[in-house]
C-alpha positions as a printed Julia matrix, in Angstrom:
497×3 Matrix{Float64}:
   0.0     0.0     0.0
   1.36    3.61   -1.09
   2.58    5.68    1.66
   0.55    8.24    0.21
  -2.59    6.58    1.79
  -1.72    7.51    5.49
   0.1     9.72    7.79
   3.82    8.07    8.19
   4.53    8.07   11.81
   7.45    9.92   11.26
   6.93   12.83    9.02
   7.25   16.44   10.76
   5.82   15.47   13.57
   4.49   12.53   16.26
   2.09    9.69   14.82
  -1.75   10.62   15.35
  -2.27   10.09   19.33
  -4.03    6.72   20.63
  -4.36    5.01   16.89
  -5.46    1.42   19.25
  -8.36    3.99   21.11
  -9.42    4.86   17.75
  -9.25    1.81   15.86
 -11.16    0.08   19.12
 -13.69    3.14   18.99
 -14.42    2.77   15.06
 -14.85   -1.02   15.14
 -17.14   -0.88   17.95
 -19.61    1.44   16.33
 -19.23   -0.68   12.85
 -20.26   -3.58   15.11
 -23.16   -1.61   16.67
 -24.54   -0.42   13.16
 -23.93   -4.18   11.33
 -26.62   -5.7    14.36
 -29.33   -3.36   12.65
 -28.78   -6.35   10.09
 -30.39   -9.53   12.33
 -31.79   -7.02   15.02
 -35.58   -7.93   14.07
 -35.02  -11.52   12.49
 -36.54  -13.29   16.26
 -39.63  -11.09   15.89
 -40.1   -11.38   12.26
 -42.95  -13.81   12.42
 -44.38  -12.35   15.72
 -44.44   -8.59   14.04
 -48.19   -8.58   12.67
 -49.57   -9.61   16.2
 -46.98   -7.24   17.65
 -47.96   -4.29   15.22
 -51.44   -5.28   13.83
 -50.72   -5.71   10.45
 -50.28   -7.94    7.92
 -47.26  -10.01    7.3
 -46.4    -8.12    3.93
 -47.21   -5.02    5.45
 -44.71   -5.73    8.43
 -42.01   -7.2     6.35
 -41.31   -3.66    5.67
 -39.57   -2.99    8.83
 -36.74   -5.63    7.26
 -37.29   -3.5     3.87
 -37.27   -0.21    4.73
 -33.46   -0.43    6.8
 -32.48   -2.08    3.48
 -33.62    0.73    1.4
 -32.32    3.57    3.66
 -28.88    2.11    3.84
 -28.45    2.06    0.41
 -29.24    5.53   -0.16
 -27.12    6.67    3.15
 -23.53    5.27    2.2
 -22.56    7.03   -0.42
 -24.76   10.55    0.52
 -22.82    9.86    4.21
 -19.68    9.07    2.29
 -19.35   11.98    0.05
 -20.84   14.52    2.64
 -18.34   12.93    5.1
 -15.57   14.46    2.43
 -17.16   17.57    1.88
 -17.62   18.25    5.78
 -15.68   15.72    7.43
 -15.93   12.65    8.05
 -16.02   12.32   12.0
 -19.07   14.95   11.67
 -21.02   12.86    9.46
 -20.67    9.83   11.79
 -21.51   11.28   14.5
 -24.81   12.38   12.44
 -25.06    8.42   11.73
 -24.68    7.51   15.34
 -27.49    9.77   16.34
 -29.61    8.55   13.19
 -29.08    5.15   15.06
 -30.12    6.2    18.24
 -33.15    8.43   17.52
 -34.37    5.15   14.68
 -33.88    2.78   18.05
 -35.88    4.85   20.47
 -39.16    5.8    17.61
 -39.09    1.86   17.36
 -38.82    0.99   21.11
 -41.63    3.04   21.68
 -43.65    1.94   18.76
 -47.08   -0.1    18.87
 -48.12    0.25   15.36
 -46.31   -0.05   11.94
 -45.76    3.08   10.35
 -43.19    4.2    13.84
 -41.56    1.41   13.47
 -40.87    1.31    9.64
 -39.67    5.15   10.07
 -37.41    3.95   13.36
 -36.19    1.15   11.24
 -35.17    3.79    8.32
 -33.59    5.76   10.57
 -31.72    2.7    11.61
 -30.93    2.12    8.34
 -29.67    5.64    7.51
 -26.74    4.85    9.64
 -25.16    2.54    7.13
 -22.47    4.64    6.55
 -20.46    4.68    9.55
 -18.15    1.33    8.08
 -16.88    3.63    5.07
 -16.97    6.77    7.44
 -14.58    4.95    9.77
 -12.43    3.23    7.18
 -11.95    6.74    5.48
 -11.12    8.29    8.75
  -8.18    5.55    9.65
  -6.76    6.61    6.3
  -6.06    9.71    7.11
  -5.33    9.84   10.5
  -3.24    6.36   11.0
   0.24    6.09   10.46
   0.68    3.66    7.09
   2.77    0.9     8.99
  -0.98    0.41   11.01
  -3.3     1.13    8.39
  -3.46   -2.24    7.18
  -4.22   -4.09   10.02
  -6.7    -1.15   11.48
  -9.14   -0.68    8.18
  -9.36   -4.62    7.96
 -10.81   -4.79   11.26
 -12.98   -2.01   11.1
 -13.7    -3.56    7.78
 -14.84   -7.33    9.56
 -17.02   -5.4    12.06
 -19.66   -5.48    8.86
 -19.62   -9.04    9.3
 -18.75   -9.82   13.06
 -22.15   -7.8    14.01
 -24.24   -9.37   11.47
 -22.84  -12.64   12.93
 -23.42  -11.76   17.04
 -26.39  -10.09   16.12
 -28.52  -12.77   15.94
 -27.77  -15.04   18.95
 -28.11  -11.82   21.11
 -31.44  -10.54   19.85
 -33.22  -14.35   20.14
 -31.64  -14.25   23.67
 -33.33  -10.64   24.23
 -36.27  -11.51   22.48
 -36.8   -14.62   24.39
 -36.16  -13.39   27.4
 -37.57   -9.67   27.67
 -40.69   -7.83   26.07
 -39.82   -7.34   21.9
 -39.46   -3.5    22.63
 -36.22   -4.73   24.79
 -34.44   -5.17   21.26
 -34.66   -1.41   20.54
 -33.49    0.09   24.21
 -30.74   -2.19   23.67
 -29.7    -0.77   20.44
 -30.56    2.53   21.51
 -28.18    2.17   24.98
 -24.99    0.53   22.54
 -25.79    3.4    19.94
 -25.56    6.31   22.69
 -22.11    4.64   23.88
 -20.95    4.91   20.59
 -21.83    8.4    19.98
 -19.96    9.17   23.12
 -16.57    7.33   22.42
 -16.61    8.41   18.96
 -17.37   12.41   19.73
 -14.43   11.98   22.89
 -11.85    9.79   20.9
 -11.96   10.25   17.36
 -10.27   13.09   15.93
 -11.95   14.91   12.6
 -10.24   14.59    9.55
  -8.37   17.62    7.92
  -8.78   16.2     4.7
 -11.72   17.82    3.0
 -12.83   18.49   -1.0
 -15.27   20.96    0.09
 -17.63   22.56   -3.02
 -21.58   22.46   -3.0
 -23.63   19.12   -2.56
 -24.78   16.99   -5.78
 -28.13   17.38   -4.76
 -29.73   16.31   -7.89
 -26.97   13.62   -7.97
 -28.35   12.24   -4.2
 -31.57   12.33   -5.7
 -31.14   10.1    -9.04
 -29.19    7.69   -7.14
 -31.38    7.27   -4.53
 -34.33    7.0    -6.87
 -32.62    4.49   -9.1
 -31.28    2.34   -6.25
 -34.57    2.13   -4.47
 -36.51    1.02   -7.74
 -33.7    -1.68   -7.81
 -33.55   -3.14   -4.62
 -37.81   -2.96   -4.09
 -37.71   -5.05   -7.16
 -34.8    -7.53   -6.32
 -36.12   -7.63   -2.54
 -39.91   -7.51   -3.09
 -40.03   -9.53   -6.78
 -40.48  -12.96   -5.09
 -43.78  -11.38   -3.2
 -44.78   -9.53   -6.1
 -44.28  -11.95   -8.69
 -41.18  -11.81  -10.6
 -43.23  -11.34  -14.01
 -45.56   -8.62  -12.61
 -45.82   -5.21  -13.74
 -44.69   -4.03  -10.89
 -41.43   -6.26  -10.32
 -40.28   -5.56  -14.3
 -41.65   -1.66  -13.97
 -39.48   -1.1   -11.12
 -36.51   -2.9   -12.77
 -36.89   -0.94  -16.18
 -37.11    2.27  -14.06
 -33.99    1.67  -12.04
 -32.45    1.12  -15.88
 -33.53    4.04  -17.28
 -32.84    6.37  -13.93
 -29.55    4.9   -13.39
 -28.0     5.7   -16.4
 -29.48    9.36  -16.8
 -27.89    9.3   -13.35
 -24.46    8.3   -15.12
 -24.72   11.09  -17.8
 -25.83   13.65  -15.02
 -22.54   12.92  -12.31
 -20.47   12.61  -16.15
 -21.34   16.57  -16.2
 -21.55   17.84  -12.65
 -18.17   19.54  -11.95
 -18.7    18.55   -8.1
 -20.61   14.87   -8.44
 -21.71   12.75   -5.54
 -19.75    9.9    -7.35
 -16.86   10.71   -9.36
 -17.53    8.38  -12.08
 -14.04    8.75  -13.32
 -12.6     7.5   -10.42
 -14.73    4.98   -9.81
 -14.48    3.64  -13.33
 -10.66    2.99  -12.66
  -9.65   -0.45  -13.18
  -8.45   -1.07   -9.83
 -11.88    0.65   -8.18
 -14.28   -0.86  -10.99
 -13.09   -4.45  -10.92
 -13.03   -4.51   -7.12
 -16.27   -3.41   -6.96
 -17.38   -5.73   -9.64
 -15.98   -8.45   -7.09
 -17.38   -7.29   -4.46
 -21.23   -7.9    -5.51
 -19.82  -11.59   -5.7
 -18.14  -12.0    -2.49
 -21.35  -10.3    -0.98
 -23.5   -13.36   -2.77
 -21.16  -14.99   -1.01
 -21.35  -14.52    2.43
 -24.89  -14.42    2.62
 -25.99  -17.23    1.47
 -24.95  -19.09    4.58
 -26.71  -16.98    6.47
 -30.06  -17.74    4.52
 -29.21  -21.26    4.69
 -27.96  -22.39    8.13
 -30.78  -20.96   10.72
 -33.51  -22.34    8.38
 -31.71  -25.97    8.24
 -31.15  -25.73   12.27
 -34.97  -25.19   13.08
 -36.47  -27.46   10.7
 -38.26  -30.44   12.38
 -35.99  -32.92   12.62
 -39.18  -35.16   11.05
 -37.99  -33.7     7.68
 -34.91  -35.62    7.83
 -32.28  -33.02    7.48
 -33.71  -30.15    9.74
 -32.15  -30.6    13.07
 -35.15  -29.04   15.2
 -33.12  -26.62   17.32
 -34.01  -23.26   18.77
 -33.17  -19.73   16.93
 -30.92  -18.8    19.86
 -28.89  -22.27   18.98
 -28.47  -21.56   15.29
 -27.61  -17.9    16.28
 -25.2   -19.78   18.27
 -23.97  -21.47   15.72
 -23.61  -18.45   13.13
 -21.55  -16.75   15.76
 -18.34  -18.24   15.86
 -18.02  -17.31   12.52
 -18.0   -13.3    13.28
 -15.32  -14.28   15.85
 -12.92  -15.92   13.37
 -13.5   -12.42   11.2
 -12.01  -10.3    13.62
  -9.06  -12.91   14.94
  -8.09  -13.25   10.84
  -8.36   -9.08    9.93
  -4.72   -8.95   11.34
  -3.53  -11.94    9.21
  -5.43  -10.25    5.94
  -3.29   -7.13    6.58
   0.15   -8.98    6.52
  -0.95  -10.88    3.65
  -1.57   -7.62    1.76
   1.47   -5.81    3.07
   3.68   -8.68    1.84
   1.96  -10.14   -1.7
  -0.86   -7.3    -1.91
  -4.53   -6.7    -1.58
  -5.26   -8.3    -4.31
  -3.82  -11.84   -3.77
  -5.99  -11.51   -0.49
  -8.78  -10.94   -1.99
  -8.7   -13.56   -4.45
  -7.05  -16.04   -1.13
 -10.44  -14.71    0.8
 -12.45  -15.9    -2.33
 -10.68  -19.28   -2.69
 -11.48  -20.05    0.64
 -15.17  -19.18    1.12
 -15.57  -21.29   -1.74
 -13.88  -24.45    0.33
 -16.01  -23.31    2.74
 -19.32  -24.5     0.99
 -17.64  -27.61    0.22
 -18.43  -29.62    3.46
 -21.84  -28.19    3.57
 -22.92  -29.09    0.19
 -22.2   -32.84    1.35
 -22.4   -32.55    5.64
 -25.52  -31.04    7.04
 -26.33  -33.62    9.77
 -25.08  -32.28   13.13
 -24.51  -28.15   14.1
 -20.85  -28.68   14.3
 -20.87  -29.3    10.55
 -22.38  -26.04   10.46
 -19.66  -24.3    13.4
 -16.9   -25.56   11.17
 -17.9   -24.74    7.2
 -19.51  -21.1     8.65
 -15.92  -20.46   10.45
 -13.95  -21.67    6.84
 -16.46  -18.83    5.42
 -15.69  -16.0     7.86
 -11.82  -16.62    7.48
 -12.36  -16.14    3.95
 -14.53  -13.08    4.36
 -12.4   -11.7     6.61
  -9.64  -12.09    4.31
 -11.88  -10.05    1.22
 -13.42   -7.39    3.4
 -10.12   -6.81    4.69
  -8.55   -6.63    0.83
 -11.23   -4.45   -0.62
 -10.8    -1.29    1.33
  -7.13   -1.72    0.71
  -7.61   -1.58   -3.47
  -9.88    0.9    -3.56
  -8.4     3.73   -1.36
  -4.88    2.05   -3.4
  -6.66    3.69   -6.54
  -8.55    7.03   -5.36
  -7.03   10.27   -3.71
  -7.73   10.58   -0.49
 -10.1    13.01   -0.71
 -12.24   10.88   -2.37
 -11.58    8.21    0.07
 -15.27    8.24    1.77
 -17.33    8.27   -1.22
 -15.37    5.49   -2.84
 -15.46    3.44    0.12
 -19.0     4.38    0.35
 -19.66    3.03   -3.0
 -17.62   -0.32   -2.22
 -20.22   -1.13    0.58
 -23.23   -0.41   -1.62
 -21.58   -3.14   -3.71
 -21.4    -5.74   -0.99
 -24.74   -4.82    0.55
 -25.82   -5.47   -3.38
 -24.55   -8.75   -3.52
 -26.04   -9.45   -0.39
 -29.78   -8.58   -1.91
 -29.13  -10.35   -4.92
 -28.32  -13.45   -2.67
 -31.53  -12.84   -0.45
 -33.79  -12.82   -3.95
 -32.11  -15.76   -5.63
 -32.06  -17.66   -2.35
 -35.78  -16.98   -2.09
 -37.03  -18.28   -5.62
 -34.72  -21.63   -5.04
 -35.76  -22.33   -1.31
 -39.69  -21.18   -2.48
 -39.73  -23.24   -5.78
 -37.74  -26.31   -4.64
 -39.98  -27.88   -1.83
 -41.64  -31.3     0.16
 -44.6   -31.55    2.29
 -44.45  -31.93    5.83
 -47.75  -32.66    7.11
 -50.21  -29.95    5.75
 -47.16  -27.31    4.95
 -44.65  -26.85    2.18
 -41.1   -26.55    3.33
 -37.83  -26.01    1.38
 -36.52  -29.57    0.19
 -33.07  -30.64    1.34
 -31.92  -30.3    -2.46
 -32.86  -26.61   -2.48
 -30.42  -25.79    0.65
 -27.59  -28.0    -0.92
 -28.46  -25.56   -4.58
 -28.07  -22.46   -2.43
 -24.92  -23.56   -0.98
 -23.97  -24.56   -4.2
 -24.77  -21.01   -5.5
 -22.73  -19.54   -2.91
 -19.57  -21.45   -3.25
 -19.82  -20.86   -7.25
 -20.16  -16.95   -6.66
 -17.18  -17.22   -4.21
 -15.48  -18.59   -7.63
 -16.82  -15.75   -9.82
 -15.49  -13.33   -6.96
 -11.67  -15.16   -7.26
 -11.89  -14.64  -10.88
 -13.13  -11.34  -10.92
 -10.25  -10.0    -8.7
  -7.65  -11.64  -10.96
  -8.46   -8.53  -13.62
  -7.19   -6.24  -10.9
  -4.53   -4.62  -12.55
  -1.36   -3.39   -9.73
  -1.76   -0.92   -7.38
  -1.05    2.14   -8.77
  -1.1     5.6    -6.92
  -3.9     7.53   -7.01
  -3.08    9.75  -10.11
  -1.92   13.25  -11.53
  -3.88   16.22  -10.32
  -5.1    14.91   -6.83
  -6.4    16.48   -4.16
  -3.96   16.71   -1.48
  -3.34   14.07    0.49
  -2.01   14.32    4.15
   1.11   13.52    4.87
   1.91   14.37    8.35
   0.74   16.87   11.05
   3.45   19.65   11.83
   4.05   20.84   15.15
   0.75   22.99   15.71
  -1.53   20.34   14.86
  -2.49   21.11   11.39
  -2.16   18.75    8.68
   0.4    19.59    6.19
  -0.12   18.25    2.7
   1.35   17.2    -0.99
  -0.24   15.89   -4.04
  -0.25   12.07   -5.32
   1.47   11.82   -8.25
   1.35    8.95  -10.24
């Protein structure tokens, strides 16, 4: 990784103060936002009674945190370079916490689908916090810091469910949301007493017809790709929405190609290096969630099925969690990986091994340590590509583009992640047997969406071998910080290439 992508510890001046505080700080608050992820999936089924709706009126509280997210990273991202980033997620934080407390104290559905998109709206704080380590870590720990903050998306989704089934079974449902609410407050407090702002700013007037197109275009996609299996994947609606999100998207594209000050630079985000890492990150996000649409469903089948293994939802979130665990223990070994052969023989390592990873489960499915041990081969290989792609991208863009373009890297994953919900949904809802008077997924449709993962985990490793070498982020920059002279202020020179 360039020097140019961090603050040597030696340059004019001492190395930014408390980088472990920080680094601890930042991947505690990625962990808090990534349990918004399995925060409701206990109540799911219980939500009509709970709110007195319907069950496709209620799924919207999954729906609507999906929808805001997407539209919040890369508004949070680019605002966070415009205005700085440690002010934008502190913004997030409190997004968090006001979401939590309008959906603790809801009774109905329309508080808590706005609580959840306020939830949801606080998406941003992963890219927020990468960005910040970038410019306030010396290099020789940026590595190692940006691919832990980068597992945290992971390693929350993972704890996240055991911990809400043990609330959930244990307290009244509106428990979930004070908890979330408490952990969110904490956060907002470490990060406003520990986290220093950023110097590095592009300033310039918002793309606020940019926000707008994207946001339009990316919630016509993901309604479709989330909603198409109720819908009907041949409905008007489902193939209106997806022939909208066509045509807005790419007068989106010619709009940000024109806009001196766009909310994505295009340009830069068409670079080799930043396009095909993106491009493998939709896969690796397939990826990773597929096990975790697979392996709570095949744990709390009856066991009269003859491959569901009856157990409880706090058991298979028991199960899932180990698998967070290894994510965090393996972001250190990621960052020496990349330091000595480079991101991009991590990423396509990461890929090689999720796809092992599958490869008991496709065949083993009859006890939950068969599911302990192929989940933990998945999070060492997820921890080894979310780890990676942070590493390429910010490799490729000036750093004062650092927050949109990470921004945009996470929209990618949490793409591949719908993608994987949708697909998994047609194959586990058209692939079924009878048990008694119900239709449940067949054991053939798990294996196919196992399958599915492992062979995306394959598109992923070939996708990254098209990433060209790192390459320094290019003539005519923005500055980029290069150490902080004796007053405090950062002093500055431009990448060249």
């Amino acid at each position: 990784m360039p020097d140019a992508l961090a603050r040597p510890a030696t340059a004019g001046g001492s190395a930014p103060p408390r980088p472990h505080v920080v680094v601890a700080v930042l991947a505690f608050s990625g962990i808090v936002v990534s349990l918004m992820q399995t925060l409701v999936i206990p109540i799911v089924g219980q939500l009509p009674q709970f709110l007195n709706a319907s069950a496709s009126d209620t799924a919207w509280a999954v729906t609507a945190t999906l929808l805001a997210a997407a539209v919040a990273t890369p508004v949070m991202g680019r605002l966070g370079d415009m205005y700085g980033k440690r002010r934008m997620l502190l913004l997030s934080m409190s997004m968090l916490v006001v979401g939590s407390v309008v959906a603790g104290l809801s009774d109905s559905l329309t508080p808590m689908i706005v609580g959840r998109a306020l939830q949801g709206l606080a998406s941003g704080v992963i890219p927020l916090g990468i960005s910040i380590l970038r410019d306030e870590l010396p290099a020789e720990r940026l590595g190692s810091a940006t691919a832990m903050i980068s597992a945290s998306l992971g390693v929350g989704g993972a704890l996240g469910l055991p911990a809400a089934a043990l609330i959930a079974d244990n307290f009244d449902w509106h428990a979930l949301f004070w908890t979330s609410a408490a952990l969110g407050v904490v956060a907002l407090a470490l990060v406003a007493a520990l986290v220093p702002e950023s110097e590095v700013r592009t300033g310039g007037r918002f793309d606020l017809p940019g926000a707008v197109g994207m946001a339009a275009g990316l919630m016509c996609l993901l309604l479709a790709i989330s909603k198409g299996a109720d819908w009907g994947w041949g409905s008007g609606t489902t193939l209106g929405l997806f022939a909208a999100a066509v045509v807005v998207l790419t007068a989106w594209g010619f709009l940000e190609l024109r806009v001196t000050e766009p909310l994505v630079d295009l340009r830069v985000s068409a670079r080799p290096q930043v396009l095909v890492t993106n491009a493998a990150s939709v896969a690796i996000g397939f990826a990773m969630f597929s096990m975790s649409l697979v392996v709570p469903q095949l744990l709390q089948l009856p066991e009269q099925t003859g491959y569901g293994l009856g157990k409880s939802l706090l058991t298979a979130g028991l199960v899932m969690a180990p698998s967070g665990l290894v994510m965090m223990a393996l972001a250190p070994v990621s960052a020496l990986v990349s330091r000595a052969r480079g991101p991009k023989v991590t990423l396509m390592t990461g890929a090689l091994i999720v796809a092992a990873g599958y490869g008991p489960n496709v065949v083993l499915m009859a006890g939950a340590w068969h599911f302990v041990l192929a989940s933990c081969v998945i999070g060492a290989g997820i921890g080894f590509c979310y780890g990676a792609m942070p590493a390429l991208v910010m490799g490729a863009v000036p750093a004062s583009e650092t927050g949109s373009a990470n921004s945009l890297n996470t929209l990618m994953r949490s793409l591949g992640t719908s993608v994987a919900s949708a697909v998994a949904g047609v194959v586990l809802a058209q692939m079924t047997t009878r048990l008694g008077a119900f239709a449940v997924p067949s054991e053939s449709a798990f294996r196919t969406v196992l399958a599915l993962g492992s062979g995306a985990a394959l598109v992923g490793f070939v996708v990254a071998a098209f990433v060209p070498r790192e390459r320094p982020a290019g003539p005519g920059a923005p500055v980029v910080p290069v150490a902080r002279g004796a007053s405090g202020t950062a002093e500055a020179s431009t990448a060249d290439a």
